[in-house]
Each structure stands twice: as structure tokens, then as C-alpha cells.
GUBANU-722284 format. One line per field, with one value per residue: residue number from 1; z, x, y of N, C-alpha, C, O in turn. Coordinates in steps of 0.001 Angstrom, whole numbers. Atoms other than C-alpha are relative to their C-alpha. Layout:
% residues N
num = [NUM	...]
n.Z = [Z	...]
n.X = [X	...]
n.Y = [Y	...]
ca.Z = [Z	...]
ca.X = [X	...]
ca.Y = [Y	...]
c.Z = [Z	...]
c.X = [X	...]
c.Y = [Y	...]
o.Z = [Z	...]
o.X = [X	...]
o.Y = [Y	...]
//
This chain:
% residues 254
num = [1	2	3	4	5	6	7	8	9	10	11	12	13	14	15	16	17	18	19	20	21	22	23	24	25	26	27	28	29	30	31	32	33	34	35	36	37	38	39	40	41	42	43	44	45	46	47	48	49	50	51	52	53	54	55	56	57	58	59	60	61	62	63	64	65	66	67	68	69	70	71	72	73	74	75	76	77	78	79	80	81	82	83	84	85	86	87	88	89	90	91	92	93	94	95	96	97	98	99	100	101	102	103	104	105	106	107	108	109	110	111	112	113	114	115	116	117	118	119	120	121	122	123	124	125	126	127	128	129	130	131	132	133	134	135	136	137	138	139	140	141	142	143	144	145	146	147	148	149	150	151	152	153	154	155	156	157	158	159	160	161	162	163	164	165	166	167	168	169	170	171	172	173	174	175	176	177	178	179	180	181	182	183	184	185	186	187	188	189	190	191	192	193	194	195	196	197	198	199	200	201	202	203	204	205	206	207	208	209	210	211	212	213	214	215	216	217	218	219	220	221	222	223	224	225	226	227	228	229	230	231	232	233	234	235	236	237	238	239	240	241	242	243	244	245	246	247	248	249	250	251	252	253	254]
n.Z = [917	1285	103	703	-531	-735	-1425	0	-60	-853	164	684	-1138	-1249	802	15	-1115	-352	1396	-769	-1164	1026	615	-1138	-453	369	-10	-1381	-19	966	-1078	-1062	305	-116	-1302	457	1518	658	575	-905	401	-122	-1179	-262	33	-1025	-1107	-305	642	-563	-375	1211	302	-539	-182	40	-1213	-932	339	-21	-956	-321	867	-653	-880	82	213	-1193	-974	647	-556	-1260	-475	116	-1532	-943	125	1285	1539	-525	499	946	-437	-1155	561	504	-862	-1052	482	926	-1456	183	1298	-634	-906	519	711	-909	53	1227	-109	-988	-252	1302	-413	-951	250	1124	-293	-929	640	427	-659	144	1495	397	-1171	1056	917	-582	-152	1275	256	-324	745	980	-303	-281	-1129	522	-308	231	742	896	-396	-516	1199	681	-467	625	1097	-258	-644	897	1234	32	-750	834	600	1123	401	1100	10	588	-1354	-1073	136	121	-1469	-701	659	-864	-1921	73	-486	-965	-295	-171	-290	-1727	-53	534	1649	802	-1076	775	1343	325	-1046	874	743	-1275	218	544	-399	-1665	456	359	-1383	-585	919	246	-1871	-547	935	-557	-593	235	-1383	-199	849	1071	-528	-454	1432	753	-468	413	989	-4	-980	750	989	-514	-878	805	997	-707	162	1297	-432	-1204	573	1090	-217	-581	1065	880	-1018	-72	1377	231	1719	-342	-576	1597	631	-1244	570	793	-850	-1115	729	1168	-851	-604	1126	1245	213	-353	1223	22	542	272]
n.X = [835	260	1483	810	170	1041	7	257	1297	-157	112	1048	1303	17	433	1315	521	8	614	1492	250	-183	1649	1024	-386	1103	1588	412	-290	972	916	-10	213	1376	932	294	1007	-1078	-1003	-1165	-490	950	398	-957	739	839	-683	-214	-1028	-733	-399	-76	-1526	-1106	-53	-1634	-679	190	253	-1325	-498	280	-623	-1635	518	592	-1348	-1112	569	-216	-1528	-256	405	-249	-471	963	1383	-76	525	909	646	662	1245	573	-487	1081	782	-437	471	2266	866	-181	480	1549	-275	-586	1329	1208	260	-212	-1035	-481	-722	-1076	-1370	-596	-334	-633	-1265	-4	509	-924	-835	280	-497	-1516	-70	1102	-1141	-1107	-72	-102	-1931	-631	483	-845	-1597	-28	-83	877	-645	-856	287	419	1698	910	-95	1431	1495	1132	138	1475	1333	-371	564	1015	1526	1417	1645	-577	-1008	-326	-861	-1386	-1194	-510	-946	-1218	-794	-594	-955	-711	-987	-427	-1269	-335	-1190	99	1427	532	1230	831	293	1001	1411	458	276	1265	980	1551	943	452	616	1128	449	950	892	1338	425	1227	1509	610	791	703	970	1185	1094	-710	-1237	-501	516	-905	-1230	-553	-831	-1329	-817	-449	-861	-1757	-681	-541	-625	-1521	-969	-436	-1690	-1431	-328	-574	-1007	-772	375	-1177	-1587	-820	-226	-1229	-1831	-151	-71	-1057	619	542	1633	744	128	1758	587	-46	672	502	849	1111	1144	1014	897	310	1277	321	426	1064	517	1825]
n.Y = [780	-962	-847	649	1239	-590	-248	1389	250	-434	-1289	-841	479	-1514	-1368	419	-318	-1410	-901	-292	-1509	-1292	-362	262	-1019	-1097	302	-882	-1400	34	-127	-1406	-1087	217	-650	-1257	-474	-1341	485	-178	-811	-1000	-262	-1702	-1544	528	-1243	-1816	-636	-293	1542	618	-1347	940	1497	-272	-34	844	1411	285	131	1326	1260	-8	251	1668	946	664	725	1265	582	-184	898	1695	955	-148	578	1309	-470	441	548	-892	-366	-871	-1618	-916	-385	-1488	-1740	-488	-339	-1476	-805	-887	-1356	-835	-1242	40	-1723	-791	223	-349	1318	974	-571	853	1529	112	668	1436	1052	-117	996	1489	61	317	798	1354	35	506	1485	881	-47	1022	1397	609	398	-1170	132	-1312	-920	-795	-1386	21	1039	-1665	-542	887	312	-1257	669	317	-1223	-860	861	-1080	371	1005	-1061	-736	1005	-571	1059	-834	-729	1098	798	-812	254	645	-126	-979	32	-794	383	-839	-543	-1632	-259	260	324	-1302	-168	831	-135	-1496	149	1001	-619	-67	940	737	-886	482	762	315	-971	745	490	-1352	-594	1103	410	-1606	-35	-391	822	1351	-68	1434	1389	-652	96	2026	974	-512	373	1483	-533	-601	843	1180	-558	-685	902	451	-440	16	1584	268	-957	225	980	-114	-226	1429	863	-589	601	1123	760	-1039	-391	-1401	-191	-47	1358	409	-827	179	1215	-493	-739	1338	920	-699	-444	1416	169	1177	907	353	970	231]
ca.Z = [-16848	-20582	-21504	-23965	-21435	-19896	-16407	-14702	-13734	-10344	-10505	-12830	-10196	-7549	-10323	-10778	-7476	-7120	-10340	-8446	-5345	-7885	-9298	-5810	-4541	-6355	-5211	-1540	-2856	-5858	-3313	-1071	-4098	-4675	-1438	-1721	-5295	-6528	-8375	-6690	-8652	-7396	-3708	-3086	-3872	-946	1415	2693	457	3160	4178	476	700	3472	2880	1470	4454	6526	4858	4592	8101	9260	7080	8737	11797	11415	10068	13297	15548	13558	13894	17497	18315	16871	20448	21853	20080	17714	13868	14197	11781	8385	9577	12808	11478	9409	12161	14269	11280	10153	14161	13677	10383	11907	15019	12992	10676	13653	14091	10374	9560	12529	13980	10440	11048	13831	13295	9950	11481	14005	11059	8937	11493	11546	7739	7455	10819	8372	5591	7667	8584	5670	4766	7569	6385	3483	5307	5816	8494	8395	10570	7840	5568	2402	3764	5354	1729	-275	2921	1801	-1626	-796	753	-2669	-5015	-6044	-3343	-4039	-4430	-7097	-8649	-11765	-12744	-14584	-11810	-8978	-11568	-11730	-7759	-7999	-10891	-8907	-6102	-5370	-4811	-1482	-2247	-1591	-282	3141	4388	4620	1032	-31	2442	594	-2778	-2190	123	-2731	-4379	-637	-396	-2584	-1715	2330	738	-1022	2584	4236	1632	1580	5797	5754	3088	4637	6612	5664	8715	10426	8195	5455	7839	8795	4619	3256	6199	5492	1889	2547	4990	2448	-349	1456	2974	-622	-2560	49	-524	-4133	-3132	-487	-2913	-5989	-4117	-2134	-5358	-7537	-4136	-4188	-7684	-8679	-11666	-12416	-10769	-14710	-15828	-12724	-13376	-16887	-15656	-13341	-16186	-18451	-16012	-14430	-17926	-19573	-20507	-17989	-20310	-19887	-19345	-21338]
ca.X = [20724	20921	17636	16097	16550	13322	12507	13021	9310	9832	10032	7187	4916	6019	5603	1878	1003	2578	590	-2907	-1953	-1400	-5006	-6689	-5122	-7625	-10666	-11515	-10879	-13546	-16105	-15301	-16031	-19810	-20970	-20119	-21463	-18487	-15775	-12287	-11439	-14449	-14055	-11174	-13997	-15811	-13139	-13022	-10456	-8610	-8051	-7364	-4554	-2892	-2984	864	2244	307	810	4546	4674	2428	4375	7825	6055	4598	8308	9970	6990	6706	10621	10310	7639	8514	10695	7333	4809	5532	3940	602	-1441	-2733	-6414	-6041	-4203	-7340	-9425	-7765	-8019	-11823	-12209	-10269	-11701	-15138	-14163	-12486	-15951	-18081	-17503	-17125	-14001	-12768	-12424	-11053	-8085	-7292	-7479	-5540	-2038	-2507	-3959	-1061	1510	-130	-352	3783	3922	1414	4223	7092	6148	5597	9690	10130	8038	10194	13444	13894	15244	12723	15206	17682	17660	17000	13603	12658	13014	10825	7897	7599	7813	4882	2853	3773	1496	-1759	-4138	-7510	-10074	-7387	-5928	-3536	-1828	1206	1502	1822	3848	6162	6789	8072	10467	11924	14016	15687	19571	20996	23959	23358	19387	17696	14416	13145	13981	11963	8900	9209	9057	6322	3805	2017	1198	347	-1194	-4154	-4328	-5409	-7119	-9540	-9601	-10910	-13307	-14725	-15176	-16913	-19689	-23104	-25274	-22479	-19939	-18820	-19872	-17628	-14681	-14458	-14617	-12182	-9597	-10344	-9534	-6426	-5160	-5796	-4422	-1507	-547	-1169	1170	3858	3490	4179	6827	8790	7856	10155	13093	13344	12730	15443	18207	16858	16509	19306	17183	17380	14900	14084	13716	10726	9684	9188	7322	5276	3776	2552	1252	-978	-2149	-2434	-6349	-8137	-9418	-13213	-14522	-17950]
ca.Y = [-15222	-14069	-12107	-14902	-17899	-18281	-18320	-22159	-23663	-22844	-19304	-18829	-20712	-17897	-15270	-16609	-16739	-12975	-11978	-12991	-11008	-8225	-8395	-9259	-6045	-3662	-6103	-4474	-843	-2033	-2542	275	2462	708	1350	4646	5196	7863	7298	7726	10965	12854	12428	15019	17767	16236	17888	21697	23516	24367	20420	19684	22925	21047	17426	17835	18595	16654	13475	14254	14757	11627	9743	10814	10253	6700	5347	5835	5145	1790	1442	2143	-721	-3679	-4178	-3822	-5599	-8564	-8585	-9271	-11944	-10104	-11072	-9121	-6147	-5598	-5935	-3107	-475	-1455	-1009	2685	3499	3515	5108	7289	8384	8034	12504	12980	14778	16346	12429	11012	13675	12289	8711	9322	9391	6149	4357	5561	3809	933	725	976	-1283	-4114	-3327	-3675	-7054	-8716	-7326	-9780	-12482	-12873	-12819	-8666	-6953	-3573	-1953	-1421	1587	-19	-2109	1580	2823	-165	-152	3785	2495	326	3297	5096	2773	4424	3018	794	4007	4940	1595	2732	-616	1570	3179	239	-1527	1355	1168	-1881	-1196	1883	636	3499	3810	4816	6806	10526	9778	9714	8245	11674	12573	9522	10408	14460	12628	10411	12421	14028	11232	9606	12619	11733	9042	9225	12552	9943	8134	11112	12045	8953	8549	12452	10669	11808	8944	6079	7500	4407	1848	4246	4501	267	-262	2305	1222	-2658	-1207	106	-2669	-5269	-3469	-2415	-5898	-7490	-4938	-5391	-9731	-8778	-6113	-7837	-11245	-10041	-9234	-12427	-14333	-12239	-12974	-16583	-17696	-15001	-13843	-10307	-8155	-6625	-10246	-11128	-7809	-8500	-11951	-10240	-7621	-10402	-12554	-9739	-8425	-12086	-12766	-15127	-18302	-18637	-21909	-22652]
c.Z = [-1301	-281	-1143	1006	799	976	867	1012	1272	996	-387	638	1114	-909	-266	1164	583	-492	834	1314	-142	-217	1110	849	-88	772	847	-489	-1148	722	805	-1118	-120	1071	348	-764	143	-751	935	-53	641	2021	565	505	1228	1326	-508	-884	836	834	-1273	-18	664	411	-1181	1106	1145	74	178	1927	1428	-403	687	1782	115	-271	1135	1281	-242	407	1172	1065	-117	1358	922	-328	-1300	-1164	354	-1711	-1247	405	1120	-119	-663	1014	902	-756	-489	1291	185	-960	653	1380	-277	-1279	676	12	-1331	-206	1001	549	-1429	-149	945	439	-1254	410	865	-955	-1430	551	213	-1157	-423	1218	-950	-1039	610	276	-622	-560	783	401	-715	717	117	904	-501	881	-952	-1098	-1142	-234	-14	-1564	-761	1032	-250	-1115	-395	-122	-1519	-1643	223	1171	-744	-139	-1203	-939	-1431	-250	-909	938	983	-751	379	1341	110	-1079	595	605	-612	354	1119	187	-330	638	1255	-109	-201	-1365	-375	959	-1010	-1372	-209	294	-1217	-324	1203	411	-581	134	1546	-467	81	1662	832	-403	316	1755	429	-1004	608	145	-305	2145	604	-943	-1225	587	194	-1512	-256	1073	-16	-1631	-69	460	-1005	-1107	295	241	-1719	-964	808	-358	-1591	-195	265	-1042	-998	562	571	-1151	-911	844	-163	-1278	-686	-1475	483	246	-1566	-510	866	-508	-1376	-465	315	-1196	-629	276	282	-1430	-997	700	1167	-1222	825	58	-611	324]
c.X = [-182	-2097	-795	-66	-1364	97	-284	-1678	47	-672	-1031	-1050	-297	-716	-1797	-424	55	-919	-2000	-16	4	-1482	-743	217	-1089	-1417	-676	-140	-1706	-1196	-186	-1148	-1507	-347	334	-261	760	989	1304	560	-1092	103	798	-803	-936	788	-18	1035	965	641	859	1644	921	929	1709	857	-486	272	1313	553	-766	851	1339	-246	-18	1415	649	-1132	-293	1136	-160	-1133	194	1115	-700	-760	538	-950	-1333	-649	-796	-1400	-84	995	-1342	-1246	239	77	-1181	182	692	-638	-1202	-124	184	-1480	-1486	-645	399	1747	1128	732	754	1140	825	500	1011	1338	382	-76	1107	1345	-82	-219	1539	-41	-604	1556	1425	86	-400	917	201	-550	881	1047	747	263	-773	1011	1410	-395	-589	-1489	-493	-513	-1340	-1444	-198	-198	-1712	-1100	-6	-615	-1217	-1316	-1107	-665	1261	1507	274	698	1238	508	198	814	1312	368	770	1154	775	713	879	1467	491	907	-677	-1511	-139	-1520	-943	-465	-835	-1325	-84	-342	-1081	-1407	-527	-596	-780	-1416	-1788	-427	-914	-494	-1382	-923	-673	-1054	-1001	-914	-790	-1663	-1143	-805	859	918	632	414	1567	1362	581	12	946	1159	-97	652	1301	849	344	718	1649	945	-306	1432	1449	485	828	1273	1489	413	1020	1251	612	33	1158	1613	-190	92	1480	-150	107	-1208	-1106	-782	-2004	-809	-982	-963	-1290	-988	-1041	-678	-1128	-887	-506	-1637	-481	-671	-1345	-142	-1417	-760]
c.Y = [777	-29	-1156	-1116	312	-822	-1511	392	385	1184	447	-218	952	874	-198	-12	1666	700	-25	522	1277	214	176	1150	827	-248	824	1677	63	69	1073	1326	-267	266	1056	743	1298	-842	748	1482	1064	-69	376	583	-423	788	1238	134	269	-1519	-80	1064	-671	-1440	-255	-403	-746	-1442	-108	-516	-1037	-939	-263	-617	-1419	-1306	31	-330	-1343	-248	-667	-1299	-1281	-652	-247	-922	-765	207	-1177	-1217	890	149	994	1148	459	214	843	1205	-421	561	1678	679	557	272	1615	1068	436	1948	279	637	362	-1673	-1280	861	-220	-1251	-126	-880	-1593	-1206	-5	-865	-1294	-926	-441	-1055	-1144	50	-420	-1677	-838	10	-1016	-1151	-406	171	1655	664	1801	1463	887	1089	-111	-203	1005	520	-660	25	1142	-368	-456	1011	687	-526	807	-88	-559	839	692	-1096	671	-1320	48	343	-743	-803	992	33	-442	-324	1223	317	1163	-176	760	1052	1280	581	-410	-699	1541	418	-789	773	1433	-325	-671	474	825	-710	-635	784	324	-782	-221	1303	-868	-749	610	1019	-1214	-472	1021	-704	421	-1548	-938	86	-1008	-985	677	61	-1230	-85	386	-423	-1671	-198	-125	-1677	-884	401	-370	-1483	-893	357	-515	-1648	164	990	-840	-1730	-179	110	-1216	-887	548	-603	-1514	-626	639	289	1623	996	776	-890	-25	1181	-247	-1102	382	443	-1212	-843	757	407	-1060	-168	-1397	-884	-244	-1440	-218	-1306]
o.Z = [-1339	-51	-1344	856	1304	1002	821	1534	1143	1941	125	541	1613	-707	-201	1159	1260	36	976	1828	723	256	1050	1766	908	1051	376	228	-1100	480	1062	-722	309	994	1277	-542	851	-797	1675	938	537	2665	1762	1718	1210	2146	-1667	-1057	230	1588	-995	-515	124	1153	-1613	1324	2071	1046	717	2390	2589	194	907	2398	664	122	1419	2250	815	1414	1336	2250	686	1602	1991	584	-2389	-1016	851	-2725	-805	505	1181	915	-376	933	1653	-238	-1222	1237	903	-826	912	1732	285	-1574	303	-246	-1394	242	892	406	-1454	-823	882	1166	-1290	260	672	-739	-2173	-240	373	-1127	-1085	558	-1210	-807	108	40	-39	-1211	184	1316	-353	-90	83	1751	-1480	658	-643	-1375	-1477	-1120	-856	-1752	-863	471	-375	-1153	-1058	-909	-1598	-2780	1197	1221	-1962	-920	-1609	-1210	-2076	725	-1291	1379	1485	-44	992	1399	754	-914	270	974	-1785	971	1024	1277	-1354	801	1844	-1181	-1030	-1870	-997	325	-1776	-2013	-1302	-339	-1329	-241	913	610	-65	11	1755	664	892	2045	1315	104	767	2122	1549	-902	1566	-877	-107	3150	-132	-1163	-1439	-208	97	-1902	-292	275	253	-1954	-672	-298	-1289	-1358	-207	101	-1846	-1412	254	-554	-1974	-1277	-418	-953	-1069	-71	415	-1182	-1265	450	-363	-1348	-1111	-2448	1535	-271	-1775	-972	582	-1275	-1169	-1558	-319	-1437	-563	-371	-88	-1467	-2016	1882	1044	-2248	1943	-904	144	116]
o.X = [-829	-3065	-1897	-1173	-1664	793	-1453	-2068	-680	-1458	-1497	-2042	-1363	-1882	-2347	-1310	-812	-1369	-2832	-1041	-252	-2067	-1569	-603	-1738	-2261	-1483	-899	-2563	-1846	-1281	-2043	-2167	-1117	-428	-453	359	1017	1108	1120	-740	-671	528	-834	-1922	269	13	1620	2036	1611	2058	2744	1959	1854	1772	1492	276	133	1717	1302	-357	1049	1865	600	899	1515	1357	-692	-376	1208	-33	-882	15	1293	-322	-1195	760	-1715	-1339	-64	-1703	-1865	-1070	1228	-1768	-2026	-696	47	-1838	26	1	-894	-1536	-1261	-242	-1646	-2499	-1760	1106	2656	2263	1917	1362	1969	2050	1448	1595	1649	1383	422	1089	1960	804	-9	1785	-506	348	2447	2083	1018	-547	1131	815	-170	1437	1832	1968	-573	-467	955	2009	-1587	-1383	-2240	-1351	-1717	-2466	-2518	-1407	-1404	-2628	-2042	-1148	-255	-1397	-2360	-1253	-1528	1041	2688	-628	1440	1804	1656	1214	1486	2315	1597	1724	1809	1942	1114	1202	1701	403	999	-1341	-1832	585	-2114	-1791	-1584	-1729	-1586	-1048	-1008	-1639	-2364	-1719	-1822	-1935	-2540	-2649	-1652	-1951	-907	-2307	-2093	-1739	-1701	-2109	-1995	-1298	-2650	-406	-1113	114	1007	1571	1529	2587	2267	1795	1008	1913	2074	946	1491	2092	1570	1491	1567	2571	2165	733	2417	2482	1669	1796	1856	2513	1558	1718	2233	1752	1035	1876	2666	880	865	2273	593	-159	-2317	-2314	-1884	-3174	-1751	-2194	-1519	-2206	-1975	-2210	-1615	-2185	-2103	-1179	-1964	76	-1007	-1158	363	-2376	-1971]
o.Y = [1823	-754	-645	-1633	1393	-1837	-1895	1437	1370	1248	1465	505	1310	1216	902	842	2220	1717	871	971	2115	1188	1087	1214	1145	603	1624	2329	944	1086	1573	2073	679	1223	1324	1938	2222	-2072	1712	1951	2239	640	275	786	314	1546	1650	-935	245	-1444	-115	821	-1052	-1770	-1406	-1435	-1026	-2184	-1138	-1377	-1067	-1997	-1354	-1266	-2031	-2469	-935	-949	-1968	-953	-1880	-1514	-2196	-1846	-726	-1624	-237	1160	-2304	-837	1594	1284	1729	1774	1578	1164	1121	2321	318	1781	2401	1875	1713	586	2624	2252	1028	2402	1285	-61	-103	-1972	-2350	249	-109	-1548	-1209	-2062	-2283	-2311	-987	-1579	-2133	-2139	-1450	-1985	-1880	-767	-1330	-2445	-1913	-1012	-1899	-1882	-1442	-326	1500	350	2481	2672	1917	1224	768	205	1269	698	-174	-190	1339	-612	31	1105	1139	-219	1539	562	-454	441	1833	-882	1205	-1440	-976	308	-263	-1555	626	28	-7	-1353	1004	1421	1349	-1215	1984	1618	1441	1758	-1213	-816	1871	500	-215	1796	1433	488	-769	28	539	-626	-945	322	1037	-805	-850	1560	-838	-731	229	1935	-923	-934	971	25	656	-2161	-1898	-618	-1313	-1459	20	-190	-1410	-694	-376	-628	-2267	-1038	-850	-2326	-1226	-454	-1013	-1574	-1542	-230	-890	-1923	-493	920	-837	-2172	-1190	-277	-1654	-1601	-386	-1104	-2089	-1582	-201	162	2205	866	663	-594	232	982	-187	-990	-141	-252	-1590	-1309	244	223	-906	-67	-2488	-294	-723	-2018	-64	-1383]
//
């Protein structure tokens, strides 16, 4: 499609519907952060230094973790309903801040697998098979957007301009390139479930947070690529779509 033709009516109806699962993404994380009265950037310093030293390596190696125990269930357990995926990590989150952070280290990784496991199956909503290499690639992708206690909307667009190319890369490599930034992100998650006198209550929001976050970006993820193979617009073009819809002014009515 040359670069001035614009986009048939169709298309731009998807791209509008993608563009408000784009905005509605942040909402849950917006909330999370009011009832914990902080801002997203300040609740790092809330963890031990010596948590904060190793949340690198731990995230890398949850993360490597969670992709093949995800792989490894879907012959077990069918893709569950978006409502009752979020109701099995609120019901870990606040398990998970019930002992502060000792039990939000523990719940991390489970609630990490079930995170890419939510992502995976929305790849095969749209028509995806999550077992092959590339899907593996875009549901870390997914995981690799800034999170709702730290929405950047440069930086979740830039995810989904990214796809990465397979020739000379592994799933690993992506998981070592992404896990800092991931990194900060379930950081904020386990700052946030240690808050003093919230505990529970702080562990069921920030994991209904995440969940919904996570399973919106992936609709608008998983959303562009089936519309680029089905319409056979380039994925620049939607892209391109996508920005201007999400940053175009709502119109007030008076």
C-alpha cells in the first residue's frame, strides 16, 4: 500500500478499537498507585538493597523459567477466560503480601508464569500458535512494556514497533535483553505488596494491575499483527494509525 493511501474504513475501526485498549491499559495500574499514595518511581527504595542488587538476575531467571513452564502446560490446562485469569493472580497477589516480602518472593515467579501463560493465550485468540519461536519472542515482547505502576507511552509504543528478527537470536537472548527493564518493573510489584498495613489488600490490586495491563497490551500486540497479515497493510503503516489514534484529543461534549 503506497505510504499516502489511507487506511480502508475497516481497518481504522480495528485500529480504534486497538487505540482504546491502549489507553485502558494504564487505568488499573492508575488506581493501584492511589491506594497506595506513592508514585511508581519511589517504590524501588521501599526494597532492602540487597533485593534491589538482585532483582536482575532473578527476573532473568523467572522469566526463562515461566516461558517453558507456560510452554509446557498448555497440553494440560486450556486458556482460561481473561475474567478468571485475573481472579487467580488478585487471589496470589494477596496471598502473596499476606507475609510481606519474604511471601511476595515467592509468589513472584508463579505469578510471573501465569502472566506469560495470560499472554500466550491471547497469541491464540488471534489465530497464533504460542508454541512457535516467533509468538515466544512477541509474548516476552509483551512482558517488556513498562508496566501500569510505570506507564511510559514511548516506551509501550516502542515494543510494538520492535519485532525482533530471528536470524542469529534465541528466546534466551531476548529474556537477557529484556529482564532489566522487567526487572523494574516486578521490582515496583514487590515494593508495592511490602507497603506497611495495606499487605493483602496491596498484593490482590498490584496483581489485578498487572493481569489487566498485561492481557490488554497483548490484545493490542497480538491485534496489529493479525490485522497487518489480514488487511496486508504494513505493520509501519497500523503502527503509524495506532500512534495518532491513542494521542488524538478526546472531544468534550458541553
Amino acid at each position: 500500500m503506497p505510504k499516502d493511501t489511507p487506511l480502508p474504513p475497516d481497518v481504522t475501526a480495528e485500529i480504534e478499537v486497538l487505540a482504546r485498549r491502549y489507553r485502558r491499559a494504564g487505568g488499573p495500574g492508575l488506581q493501584v498507585l492511589t491506594l497506595l499514595g506513592g508514585k511508581a518511581e519511589g517504590l524501588l527504595n521501599r526494597l532492602p538493597e540487597a533485593v534491589r542488587n538482585r532483582l536482575d538476575g532473578a527476573t532473568e531467571l523467572a522469566l526463562d523459567t515461566a516461558i517453558r513452564a507456560a510452554e509446557s502446560s498448555r497440553g494440560l490446562v486450556k486458556d482460561q477466560p481473561g475474567w478468571l485469569n485475573l481472579a487467580v493472580t488478585t487471589g496470589l497477589g494477596a496471598a502473596g503480601g499476606v507475609g510481606g516480602l519474604p511471601t511476595a518472593l515467592a509468589e513472584l515467579p508463579v505469578t510471573t508464569t501465569l502472566l506469560l501463560r495470560t499472554i500466550q493465550g491471547v497469541a491464540a485468540e488471534h489465530g497464533f500458535d504460542p508454541a512457535e519461536r516467533n509468538v515466544q519472542f512477541d509474548s516476552i515482547q509483551v512482558f517488556a512494556s513498562a508496566g501500569p505502576l510505570g506507564h511510559d507511552d514511548g516506551a509501550d509504543m516502542g515494543f510494538l514497533a520492535s519485532r525482533m528478527t530471528l536470524t542469529g537470536a534465541t528466546v534466551h537472548g531476548l529474556i537477557a535483553r529484556v529482564a532489566p527493564r522487567l526487572a523494574t518493573v516486578m521490582g515496583q510489584k514487590l515494593a508495592a505488596q511490602t507497603v506497611p498495613l495495606l499487605g493483602a489488600a496491596a498484593g490482590a490490586a498490584t496483581n489485578y494491575a498487572y493481569t489487566s495491563y498485561y492481557q490488554q497490551m497483548a490484545q493490542v500486540h497480538f491485534g496489529m499483527r493479525r490485522l497487518a497479515i489480514e488487511a496486508d497493510v504494513a505493520q509501519e503503516d497500523l503502527l503509524e494509525a495506532l500512534r495518532a489514534e491513542v494521542t488524538k484529543k478526546p472531544i468534550r461534549k458541553v
